[in-house]
C-alpha positions as CSV (number, residue, x, y, z in Angstrom):
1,X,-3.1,23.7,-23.0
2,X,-4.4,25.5,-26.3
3,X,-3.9,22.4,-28.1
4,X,-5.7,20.6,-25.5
5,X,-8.7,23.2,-25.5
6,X,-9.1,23.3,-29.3
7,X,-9.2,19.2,-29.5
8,X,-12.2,19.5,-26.8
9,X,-13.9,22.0,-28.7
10,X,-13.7,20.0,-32.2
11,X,-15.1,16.9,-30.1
12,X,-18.1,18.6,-28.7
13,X,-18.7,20.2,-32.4
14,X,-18.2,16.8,-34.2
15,X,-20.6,15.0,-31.8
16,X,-23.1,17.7,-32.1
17,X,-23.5,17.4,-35.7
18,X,-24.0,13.6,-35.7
19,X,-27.5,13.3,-35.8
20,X,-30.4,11.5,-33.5
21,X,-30.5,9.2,-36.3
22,X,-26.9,8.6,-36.7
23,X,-26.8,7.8,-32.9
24,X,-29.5,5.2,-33.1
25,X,-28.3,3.6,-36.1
26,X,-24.3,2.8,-34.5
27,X,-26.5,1.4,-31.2
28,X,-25.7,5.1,-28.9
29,X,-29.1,4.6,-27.5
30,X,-29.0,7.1,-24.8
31,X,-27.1,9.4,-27.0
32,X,-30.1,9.4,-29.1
33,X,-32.9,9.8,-26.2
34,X,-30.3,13.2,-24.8
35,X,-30.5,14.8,-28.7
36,X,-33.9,14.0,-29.5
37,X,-35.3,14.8,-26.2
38,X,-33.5,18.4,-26.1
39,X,-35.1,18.6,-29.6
40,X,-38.6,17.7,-29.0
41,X,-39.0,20.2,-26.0
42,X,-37.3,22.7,-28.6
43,X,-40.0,21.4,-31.6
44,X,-42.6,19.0,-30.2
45,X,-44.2,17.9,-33.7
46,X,-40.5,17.0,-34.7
47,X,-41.8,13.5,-36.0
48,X,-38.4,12.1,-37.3
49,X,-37.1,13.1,-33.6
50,X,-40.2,11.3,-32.3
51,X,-39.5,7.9,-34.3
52,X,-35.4,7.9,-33.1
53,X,-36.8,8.4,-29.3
54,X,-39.4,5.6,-29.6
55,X,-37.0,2.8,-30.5
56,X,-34.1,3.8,-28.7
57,X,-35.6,4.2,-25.5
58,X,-37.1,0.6,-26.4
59,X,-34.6,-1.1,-27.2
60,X,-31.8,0.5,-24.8
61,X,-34.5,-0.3,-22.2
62,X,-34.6,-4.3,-23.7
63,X,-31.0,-4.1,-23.9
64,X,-30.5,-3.4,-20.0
65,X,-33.3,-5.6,-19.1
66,X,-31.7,-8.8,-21.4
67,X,-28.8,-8.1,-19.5
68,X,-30.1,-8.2,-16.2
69,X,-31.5,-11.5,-17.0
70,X,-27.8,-12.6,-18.6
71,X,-26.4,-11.8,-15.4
72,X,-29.4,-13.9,-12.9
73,X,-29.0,-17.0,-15.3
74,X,-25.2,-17.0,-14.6
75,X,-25.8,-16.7,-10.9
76,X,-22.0,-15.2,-10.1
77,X,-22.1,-13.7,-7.0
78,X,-20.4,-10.4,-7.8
79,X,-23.3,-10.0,-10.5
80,X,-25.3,-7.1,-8.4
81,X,-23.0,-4.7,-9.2
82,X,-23.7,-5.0,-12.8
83,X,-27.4,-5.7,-12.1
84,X,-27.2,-2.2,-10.0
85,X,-26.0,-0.3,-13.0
86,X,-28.4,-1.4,-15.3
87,X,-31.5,-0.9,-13.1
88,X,-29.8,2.9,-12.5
89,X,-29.4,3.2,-16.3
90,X,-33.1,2.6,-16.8
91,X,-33.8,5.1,-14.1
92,X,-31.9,8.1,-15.4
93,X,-33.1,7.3,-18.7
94,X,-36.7,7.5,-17.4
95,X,-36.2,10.5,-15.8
96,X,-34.7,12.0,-18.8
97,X,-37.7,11.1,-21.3
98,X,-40.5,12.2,-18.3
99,X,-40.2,15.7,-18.9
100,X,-41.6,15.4,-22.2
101,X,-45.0,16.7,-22.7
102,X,-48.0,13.8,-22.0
103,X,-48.7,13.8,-25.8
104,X,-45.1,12.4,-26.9
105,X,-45.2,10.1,-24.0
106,X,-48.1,8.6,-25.1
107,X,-46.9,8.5,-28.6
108,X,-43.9,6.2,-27.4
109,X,-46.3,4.3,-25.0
110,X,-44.0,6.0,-22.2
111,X,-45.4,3.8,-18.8
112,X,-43.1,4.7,-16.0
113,X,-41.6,1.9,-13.5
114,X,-40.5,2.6,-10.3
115,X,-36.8,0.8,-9.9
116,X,-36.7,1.7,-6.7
117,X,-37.0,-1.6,-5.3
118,X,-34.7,-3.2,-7.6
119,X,-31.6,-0.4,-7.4
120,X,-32.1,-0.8,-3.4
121,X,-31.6,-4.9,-3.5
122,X,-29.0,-4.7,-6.2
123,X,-27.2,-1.8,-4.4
124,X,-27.3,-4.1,-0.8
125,X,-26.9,-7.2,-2.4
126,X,-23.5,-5.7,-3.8
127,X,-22.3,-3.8,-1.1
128,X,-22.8,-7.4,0.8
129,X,-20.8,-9.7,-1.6
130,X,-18.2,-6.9,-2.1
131,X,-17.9,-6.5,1.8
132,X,-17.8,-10.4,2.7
133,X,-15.7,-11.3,-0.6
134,X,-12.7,-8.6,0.5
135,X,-12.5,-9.9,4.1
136,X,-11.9,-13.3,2.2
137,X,-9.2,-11.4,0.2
138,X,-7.5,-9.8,3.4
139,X,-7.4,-13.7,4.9
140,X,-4.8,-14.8,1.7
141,X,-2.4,-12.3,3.6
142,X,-0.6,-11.2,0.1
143,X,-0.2,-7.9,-1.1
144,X,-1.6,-8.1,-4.4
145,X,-5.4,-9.7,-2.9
146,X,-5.3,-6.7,0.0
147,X,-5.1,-4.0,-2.9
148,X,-8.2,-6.1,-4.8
149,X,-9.7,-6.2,-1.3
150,X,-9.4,-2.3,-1.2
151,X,-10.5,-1.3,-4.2
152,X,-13.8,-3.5,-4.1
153,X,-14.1,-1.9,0.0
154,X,-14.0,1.3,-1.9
155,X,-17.1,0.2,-3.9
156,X,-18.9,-0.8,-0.8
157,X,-18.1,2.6,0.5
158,X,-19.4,4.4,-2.4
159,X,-22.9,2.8,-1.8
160,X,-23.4,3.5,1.7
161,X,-20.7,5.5,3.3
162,X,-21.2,4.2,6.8
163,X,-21.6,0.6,5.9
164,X,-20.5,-1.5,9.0
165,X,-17.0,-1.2,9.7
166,X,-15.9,-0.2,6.3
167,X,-13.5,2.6,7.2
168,X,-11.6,0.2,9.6
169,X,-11.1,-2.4,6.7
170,X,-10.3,0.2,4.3
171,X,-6.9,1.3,6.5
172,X,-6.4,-2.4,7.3
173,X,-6.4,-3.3,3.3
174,X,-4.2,-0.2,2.6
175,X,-1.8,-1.0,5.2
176,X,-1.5,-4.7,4.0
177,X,-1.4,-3.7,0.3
178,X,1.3,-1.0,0.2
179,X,5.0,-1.7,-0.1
180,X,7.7,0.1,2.4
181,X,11.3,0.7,0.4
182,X,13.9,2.2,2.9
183,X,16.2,4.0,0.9
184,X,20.0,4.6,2.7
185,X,23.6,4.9,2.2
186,X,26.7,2.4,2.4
187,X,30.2,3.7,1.9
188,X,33.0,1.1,1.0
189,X,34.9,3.0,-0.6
190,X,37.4,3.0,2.0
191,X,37.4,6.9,2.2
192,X,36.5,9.3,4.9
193,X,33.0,11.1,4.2
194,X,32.1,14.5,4.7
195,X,29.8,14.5,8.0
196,X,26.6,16.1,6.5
197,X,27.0,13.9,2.8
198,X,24.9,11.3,3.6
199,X,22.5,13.3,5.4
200,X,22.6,15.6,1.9
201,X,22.2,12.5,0.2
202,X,19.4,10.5,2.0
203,X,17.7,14.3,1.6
204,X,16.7,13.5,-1.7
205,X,13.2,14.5,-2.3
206,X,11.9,11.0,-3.0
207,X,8.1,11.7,-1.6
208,X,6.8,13.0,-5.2
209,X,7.8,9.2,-6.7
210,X,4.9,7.7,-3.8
211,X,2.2,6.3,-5.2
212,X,-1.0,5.2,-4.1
213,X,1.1,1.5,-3.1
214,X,3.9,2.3,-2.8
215,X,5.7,4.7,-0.3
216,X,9.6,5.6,0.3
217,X,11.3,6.3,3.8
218,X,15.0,7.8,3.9
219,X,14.9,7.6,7.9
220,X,13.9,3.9,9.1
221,X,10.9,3.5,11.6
222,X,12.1,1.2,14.5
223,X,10.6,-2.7,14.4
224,X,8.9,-1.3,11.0
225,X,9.1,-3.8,8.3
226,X,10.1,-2.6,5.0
227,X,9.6,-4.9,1.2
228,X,12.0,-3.0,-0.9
229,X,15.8,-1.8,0.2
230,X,17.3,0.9,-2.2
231,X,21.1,1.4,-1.3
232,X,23.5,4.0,-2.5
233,X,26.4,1.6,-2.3
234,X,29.4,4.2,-2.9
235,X,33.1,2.4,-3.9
236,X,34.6,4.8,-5.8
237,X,35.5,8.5,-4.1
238,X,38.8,10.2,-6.1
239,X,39.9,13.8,-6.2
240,X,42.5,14.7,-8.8
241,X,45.0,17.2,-7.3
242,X,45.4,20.5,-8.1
243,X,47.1,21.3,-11.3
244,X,48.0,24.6,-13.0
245,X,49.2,24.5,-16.6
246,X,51.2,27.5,-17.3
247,X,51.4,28.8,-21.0
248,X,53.4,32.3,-22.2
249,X,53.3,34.5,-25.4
250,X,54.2,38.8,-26.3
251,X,52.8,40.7,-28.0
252,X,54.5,43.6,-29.8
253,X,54.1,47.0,-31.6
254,X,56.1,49.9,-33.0
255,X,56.1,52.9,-31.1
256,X,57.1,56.4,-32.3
257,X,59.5,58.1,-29.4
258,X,60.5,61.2,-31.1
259,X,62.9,61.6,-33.9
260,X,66.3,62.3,-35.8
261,X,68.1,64.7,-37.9
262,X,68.8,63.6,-41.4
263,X,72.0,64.2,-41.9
264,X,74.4,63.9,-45.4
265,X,77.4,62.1,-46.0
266,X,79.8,64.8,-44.4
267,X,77.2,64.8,-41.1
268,X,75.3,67.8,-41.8
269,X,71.8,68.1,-41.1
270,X,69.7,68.6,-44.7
271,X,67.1,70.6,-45.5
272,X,63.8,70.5,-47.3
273,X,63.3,72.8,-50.4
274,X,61.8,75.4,-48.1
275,X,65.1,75.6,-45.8
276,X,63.9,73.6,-42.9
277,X,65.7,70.7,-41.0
278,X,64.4,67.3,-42.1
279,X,63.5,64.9,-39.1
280,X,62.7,61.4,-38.9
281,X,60.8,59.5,-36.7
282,X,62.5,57.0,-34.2
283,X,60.5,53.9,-33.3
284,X,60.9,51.7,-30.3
285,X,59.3,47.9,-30.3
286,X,57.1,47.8,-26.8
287,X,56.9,44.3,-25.4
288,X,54.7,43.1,-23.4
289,X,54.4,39.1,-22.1
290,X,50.6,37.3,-21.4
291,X,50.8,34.4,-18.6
292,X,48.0,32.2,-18.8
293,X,47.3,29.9,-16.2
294,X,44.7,26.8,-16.4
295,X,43.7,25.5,-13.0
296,X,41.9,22.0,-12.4
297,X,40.6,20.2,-9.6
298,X,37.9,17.3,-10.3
299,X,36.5,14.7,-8.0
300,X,34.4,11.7,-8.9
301,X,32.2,9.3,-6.7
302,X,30.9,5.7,-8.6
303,X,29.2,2.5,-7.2
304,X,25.9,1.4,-7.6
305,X,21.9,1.9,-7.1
306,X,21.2,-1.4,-5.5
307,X,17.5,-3.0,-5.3
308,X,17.0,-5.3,-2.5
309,X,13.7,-7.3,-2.0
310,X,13.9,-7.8,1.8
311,X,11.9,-11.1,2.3
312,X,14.4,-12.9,-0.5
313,X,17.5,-11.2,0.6
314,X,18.3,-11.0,-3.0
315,X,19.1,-8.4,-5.0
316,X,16.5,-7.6,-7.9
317,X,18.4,-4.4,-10.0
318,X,21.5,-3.1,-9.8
319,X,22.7,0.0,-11.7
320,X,26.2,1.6,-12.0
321,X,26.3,4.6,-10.8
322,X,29.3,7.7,-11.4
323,X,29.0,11.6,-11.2
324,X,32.2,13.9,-11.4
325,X,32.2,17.6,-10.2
326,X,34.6,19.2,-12.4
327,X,36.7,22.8,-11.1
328,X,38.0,24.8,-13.7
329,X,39.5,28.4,-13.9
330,X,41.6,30.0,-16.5
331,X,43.2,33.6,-15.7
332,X,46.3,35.4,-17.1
333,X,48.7,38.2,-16.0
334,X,50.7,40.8,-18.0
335,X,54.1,41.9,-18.0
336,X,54.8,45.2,-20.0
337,X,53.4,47.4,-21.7
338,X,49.6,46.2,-21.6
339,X,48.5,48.9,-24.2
340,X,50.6,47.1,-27.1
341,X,47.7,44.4,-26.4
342,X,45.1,43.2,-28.4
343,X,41.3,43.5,-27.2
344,X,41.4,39.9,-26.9
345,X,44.2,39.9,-24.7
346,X,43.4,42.1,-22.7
347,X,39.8,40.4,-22.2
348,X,41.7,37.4,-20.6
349,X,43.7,39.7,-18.1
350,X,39.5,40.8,-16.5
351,X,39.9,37.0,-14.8
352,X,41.6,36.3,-12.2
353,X,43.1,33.2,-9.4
354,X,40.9,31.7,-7.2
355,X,41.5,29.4,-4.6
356,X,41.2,25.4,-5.3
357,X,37.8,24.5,-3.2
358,X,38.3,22.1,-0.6
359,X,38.5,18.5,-1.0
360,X,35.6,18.2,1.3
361,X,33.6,20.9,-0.9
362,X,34.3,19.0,-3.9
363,X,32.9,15.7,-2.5
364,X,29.3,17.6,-1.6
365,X,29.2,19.2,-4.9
366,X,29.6,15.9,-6.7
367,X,27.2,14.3,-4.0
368,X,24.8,17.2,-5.2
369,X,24.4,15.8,-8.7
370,X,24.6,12.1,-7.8
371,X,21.4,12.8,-6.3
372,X,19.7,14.0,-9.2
373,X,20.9,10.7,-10.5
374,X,20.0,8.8,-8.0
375,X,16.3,9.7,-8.0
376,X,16.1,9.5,-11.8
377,X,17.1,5.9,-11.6
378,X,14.7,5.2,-8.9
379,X,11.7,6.7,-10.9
380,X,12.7,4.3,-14.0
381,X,12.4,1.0,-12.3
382,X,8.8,1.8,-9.8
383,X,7.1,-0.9,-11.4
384,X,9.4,-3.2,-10.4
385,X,8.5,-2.4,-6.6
386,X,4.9,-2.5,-7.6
């Protein structure tokens, strides 16, 4: 977002050091008249802003009105929207030099026109074409000329907003330009499904990949007629079964537990230089055994993401599919002396069994992230239901 900001800001500084002249001289006409205008009501004796307004509110002026007379020559019906712009154009403009003081208007021999007239025929004449040329859009009956139909009913909306019974044609265009995909479930993979799966499954949150023509249902409308078919076709469902791989090693260490006489050759007990009994220590070897155990349960669903076009009956895309929930636990036990044990060791004795899930578990957890999968598929290939 920072990055974003600071790009704006260097824009708005870069275009407000090109100068008035600058504008005029690369054909930014109304760029021009907006800088020199705001400069003149700053500094009206600014006589190099004076000479940049003069020609380009000229020639952007000639440049709308050579256009305007392009566009009547050519006689194309859907030439008043065009013709609308360019009369508005020489409006704003108009407006925009006006509030400059009498003496630089007469300086640029500023005579104002009232467009009125002209913006009000242009702005009927194209709400009319773009009215009766989308009704003969919605008669082809194809999806592609309803959306063209829409947008230019849109355009006839944006002149007058209560423009005969625009609204009415507006849902009727939508409703023949969007595209319906029903997206469900088959199972053949001759396994028994959990009850809530495919209710899990057909849960996938699929309404952030609608757009503006195309729309998803998971649960079908009766008598609704839908384009697109997206199936789940599951043919694959295996679960491992439980294993548990058993490994042993000790662990040892030298412990004092007490001591001995020193005796001579004869048995006696000998003495140190001071007179007193010499002991040794007696060490024992303390034992102590580490069972690990590695348990594993995995379960795997695969088929495919199938694309139907309905009116065909053909398929259009098919994708493999696969996801594989994976259950792993390692713990150990200790027989023996456990303070002979390394920290390490010991770390592995804090874990403990726990009970294989449920074969049923394991199918909804793999269905969990086949879902993810699903819907990550779907979002590559929405043009292709466009």
């Amino acid at each position: 977002m920072k990055r974003v900001l600071y790009v704006l800001i260097i824009s708005v500084v870069l275009a407000s050091c090109v100068s008035s002249t600058k504008m005029l001289q690369r054909g930014q006409y109304d760029e021009a008249i907006n800088k020199s205008v705001s400069k003149l009501m700053s500094d009206p004796s600014n006589a190099k802003e004076l000479n940049v307004l003069n020609q380009s509110y000229k020639l952007a002026n000639q440049k709308d009105k050579d256009r305007i007379d392009q566009l009547q020559l050519s006689g194309q019906p859907d030439r008043w929207d065009n013709i609308f712009a360019c009369y508005n154009a020489m409006s704003s403009r108009q407006e925009v030099v006006s509030r400059l003081q009498q003496t630089i208007l007469t300086a640029i021999g500023y005579k104002y026109v009232n467009y009125n007239n002209a913006i009000a025929e242009a702005k009927n004449k194209a709400a009319d074409y773009y009215y009766i040329h989308s009704k003969t859009l919605l008669e082809k009956k194809d999806k592609y000329s309803a959306r063209q139909a829409y947008d230019e009913l849109q355009r006839v909306k944006s002149y007058f907003p209560n423009y005969k019974d625009v609204d009415a044609l507006i849902n009727q265009a939508y409703e023949a330009g969007v595209s319906y995909v029903l997206f469900k479930m088959m199972n053949n993979s001759q396994s028994i499904l959990p009850v809530d799966f495919e209710r899990d499954l057909l849960k996938t949150s699929l309404a952030n990949l609608n757009q503006k023509w195309l729309v998803f249902h998971s649960q079908p409308i009766t008598d609704f007629y839908y384009d697109y078919s997206i199936i789940v076709n599951i043919k694959v469902i295996d679960i491992s079964p439980e294993s548990q791989n058993q490994s042993n090693f000790t662990e040892t260490r030298e412990v004092q537990d007490g001591f001995q006489y020193k005796l001579d050759a004869n048995g006696n007990v000998i003495k140190d230089v001071n007179g007193n009994d010499i002991k040794i220590p007696k060490f024992v070897t303390h034992y102590c055994t580490i069972t690990e155990v590695k348990q594993y349960k995995s379960s795997v669903i695969a088929g495919t993401i199938d694309f139907w076009e309905n009116q065909s009956k053909q398929i259009i895309k098919t994708e493999p599919i696969r996801s594989e929930f994976v259950f792993k636990n390692f713990y150990a036990t200790a027989s023996g002396d456990v303070t002979v044990l390394t920290p390490e060791s010991r770390k592995k004795l804090d874990s403990q069994y726990l009970p294989f899930p449920e074969n049923g578990n394991m199918i909804m957890s793999t269905g969990n992230i086949l879902k993810g999968m699903v819907k990550d598929i779907i979002r590559r290939h929405l043009n292709m239901l466009n």
